[in-house]
N, C-alpha and C positions, 0 to 999 in steps of 0.2 A: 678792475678799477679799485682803488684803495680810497676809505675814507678820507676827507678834509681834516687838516690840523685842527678845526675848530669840534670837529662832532667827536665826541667821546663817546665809549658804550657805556650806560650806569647799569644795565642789567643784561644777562645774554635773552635770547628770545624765549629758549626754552623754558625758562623761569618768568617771563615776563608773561605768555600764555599760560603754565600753568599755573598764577597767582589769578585767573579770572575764569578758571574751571569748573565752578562749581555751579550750581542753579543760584545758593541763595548770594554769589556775589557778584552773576550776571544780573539778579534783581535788582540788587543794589544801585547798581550803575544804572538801570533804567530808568529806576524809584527818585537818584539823583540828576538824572539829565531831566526828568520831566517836571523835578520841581522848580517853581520862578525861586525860590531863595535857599541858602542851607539851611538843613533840618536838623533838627537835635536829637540825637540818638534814638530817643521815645518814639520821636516823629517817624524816622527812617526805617525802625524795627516794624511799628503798624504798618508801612507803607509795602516789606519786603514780606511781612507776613510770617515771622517766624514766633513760636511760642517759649524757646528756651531763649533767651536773654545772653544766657552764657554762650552757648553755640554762635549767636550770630556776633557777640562780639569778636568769638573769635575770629571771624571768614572776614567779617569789619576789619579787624586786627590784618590781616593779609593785602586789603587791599590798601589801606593809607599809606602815605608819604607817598605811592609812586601813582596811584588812579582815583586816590581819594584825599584830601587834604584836611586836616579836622580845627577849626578856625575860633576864634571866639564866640563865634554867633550860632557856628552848627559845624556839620558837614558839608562838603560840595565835593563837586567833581575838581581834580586837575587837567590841566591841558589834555595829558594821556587820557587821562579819563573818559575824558568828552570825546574822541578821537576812539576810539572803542566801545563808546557806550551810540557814538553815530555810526558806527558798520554795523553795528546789533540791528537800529532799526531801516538801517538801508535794506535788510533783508538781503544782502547778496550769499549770505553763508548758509541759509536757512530758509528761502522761498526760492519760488521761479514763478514762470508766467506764462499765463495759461488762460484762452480764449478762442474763442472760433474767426474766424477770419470776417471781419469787414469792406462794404467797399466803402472809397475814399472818397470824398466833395473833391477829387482831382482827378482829369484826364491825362493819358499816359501820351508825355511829348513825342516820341515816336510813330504813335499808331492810333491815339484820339483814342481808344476805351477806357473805362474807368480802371485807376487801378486799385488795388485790394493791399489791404495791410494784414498780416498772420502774425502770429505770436509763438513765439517757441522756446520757453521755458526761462533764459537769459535774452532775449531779442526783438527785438521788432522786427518786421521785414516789409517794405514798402515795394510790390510789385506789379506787374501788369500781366494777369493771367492769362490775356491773348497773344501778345506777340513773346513774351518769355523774355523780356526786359527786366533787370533787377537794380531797383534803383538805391535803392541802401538797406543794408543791416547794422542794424544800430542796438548794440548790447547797453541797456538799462535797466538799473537795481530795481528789485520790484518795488523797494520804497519810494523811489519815485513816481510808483504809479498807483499808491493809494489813493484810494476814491476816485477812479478816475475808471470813466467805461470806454470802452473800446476806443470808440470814435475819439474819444478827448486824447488817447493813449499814445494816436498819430499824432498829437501836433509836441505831445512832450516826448515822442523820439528828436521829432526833427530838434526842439531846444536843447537837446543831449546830446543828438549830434554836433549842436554848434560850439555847445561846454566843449566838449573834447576837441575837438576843434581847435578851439581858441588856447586852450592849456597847453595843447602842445605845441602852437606857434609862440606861446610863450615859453618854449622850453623845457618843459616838466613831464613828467609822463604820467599817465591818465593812472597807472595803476600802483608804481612806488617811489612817485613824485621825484627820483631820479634825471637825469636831463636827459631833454629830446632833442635828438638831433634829427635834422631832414635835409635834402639835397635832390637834386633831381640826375636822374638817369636818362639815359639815349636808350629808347626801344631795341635799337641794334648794335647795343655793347654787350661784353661777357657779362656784365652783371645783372640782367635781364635776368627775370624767371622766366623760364618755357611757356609757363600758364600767360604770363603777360607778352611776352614774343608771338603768340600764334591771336594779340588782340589788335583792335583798332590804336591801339596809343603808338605813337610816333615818339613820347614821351611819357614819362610820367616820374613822382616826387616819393621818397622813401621815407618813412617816420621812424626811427630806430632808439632805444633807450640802452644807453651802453651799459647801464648796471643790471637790468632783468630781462632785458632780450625784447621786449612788449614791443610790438610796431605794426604799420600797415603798409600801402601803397595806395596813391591815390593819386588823380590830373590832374595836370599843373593847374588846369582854373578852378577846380576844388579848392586847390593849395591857397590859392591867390585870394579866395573868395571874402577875407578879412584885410587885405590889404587895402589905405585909403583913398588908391583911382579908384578902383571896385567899387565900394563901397559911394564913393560920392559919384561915380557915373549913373547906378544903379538910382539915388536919389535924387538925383536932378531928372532923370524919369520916373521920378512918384515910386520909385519901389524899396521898400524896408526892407534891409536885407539879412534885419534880424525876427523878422517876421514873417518874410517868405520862406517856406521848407525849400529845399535845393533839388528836389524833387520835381517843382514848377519851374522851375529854371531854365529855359530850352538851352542856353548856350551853355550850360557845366555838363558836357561829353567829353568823350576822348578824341574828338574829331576836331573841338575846338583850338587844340596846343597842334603845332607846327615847328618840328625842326629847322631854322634856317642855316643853321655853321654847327659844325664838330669839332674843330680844332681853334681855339676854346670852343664848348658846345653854346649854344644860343638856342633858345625855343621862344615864339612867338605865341601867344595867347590870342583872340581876337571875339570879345561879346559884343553884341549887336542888339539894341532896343535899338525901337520903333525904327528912324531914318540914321542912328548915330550906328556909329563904330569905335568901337576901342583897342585899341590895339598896343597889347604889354612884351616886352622883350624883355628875358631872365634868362639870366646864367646860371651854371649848375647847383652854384648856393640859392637858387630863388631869389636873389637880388636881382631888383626890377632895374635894366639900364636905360630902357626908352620907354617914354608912353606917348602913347599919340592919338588924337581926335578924328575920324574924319565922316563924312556926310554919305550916305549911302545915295 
């Protein structure tokens, strides 16, 4: 894929990394993202901690015009700036995550025992150590998980899993904001993985990013689970379903999608609170063509 007419390169990457290689112009950037205003040289230099004056203006000198902007009132960040000075403290380059395994204020919808949440370096992992169910793995910067103990850890996966989520049905990809494409697949076409052909899905929805490759696979009522029947079925029985983890969820399985036609493919969705039924019908692009109500 070739860039858009609109996006020019003003720097190559190689130069644009190593102009924020150094310690004292990694501080810089952090010294200016943390302050609420620009600061004026004097200010900045205390704040980055350097003794030679000259030195730092020069690594100073490296970073302006493209990550630092030098203003009438001080310094600040620019765009770029701020954009590199927020991966520093997401921690993704630089930490991992690391905890002993807790269990969950949630029973595992399968087999009713508690299940246990583990931590593994980039991930959460929400599963149920009896019956060998796994209900999501969900990679989260450690930054997101400052101050935050175990137990609190579960419910900011599940809001990371809905981030991403939601970015990529809006089209963006979670990792170089590239477009996300998704579509759904027939369980028993050639384009099936093996891993997924020998599972329970009848169906399932592919998330793909045509410029870095980045994607997953997931069920169609995952897929669905931000669409507005979804979402207002779920609330007209009292349930937020930006506040439930999908984890509680009984009806988001792979048991819940149902192929009815192949030629065009058609898959049938169907969740079920309390006495209602919902029932969505999607074409390959996850265009919703029928929805329907009915009374258990």
């Amino acid at each position: 894929m070739s860039d858009s007419d609109i996006v020019v390169e003003r720097l190559p990457p190689d130069e644009a990394f190593g102009l924020v290689a150094h310690e004292a112009r990694v501080r810089t950037l952090e010294a200016l993202l943390e302050a609420d205003e620009p600061l004026s040289f004097s200010e900045l230099n205390d704040r980055v901690g350097m003794r030679d004056t000259g030195q730092f203006n020069y690594h100073l000198g490296k970073l302006t015009d493209r990550f630092v902007t030098e203003r009438d009132d001080g310094y600040a960040l620019t765009r770029e700036g701020a954009r590199v000075g927020g991966a520093i403290l997401s921690g993704g380059y630089t930490k991992g995550i690391d905890a002993d395994p807790v269990e969950m204020d949630a029973t595992c919808i399968d087999c009713g025992s508690t299940m246990t949440a583990t931590f593994d370096e980039t991930r959460v992992d929400i599963t149920c150590p009896d019956c060998g169910e796994d209900f999501a793995q969900v990679e989260v910067p450690p930054g997101a998980l400052y101050d935050c103990t175990p137990e609190e850890a579960v419910d900011v996966a599940h809001r990371w899993a809905i981030r991403n989520h939601s970015t990529a049905e809006l089209g963006f990809c979670t990792r170089c904001d590239g477009r996300m494409d998704r579509w759904v697949i027939d369980g028993e076409s050639d384009d099936s993985p093996d891993w997924l052909v020998d599972g329970p899905f009848e169906a399932f929805v592919r998330y793909d990013c045509e410029r870095c490759g980045a994607g997953w696979f997931t069920d169609v009522g995952l897929a669905l689970m931000s669409h507005p029947a979804v979402v207002a079925f779920h609330y007209d029985h009292a349930i937020d379903t930006r506040e439930t983890p999908l984890w509680e969820l009984e009806w988001v399985s792979a048991e819940a999608s149902t192929v009815t036609g192949r030629d065009p493919l058609r898959v049938s969705v169907s969740v079920t609170l309390d006495d209602e039924t919902l029932t969505l019908t999607v074409d390959d692009e996850l265009t919703v063509l029928d929805e329907e109500r009915t009374t258990v």
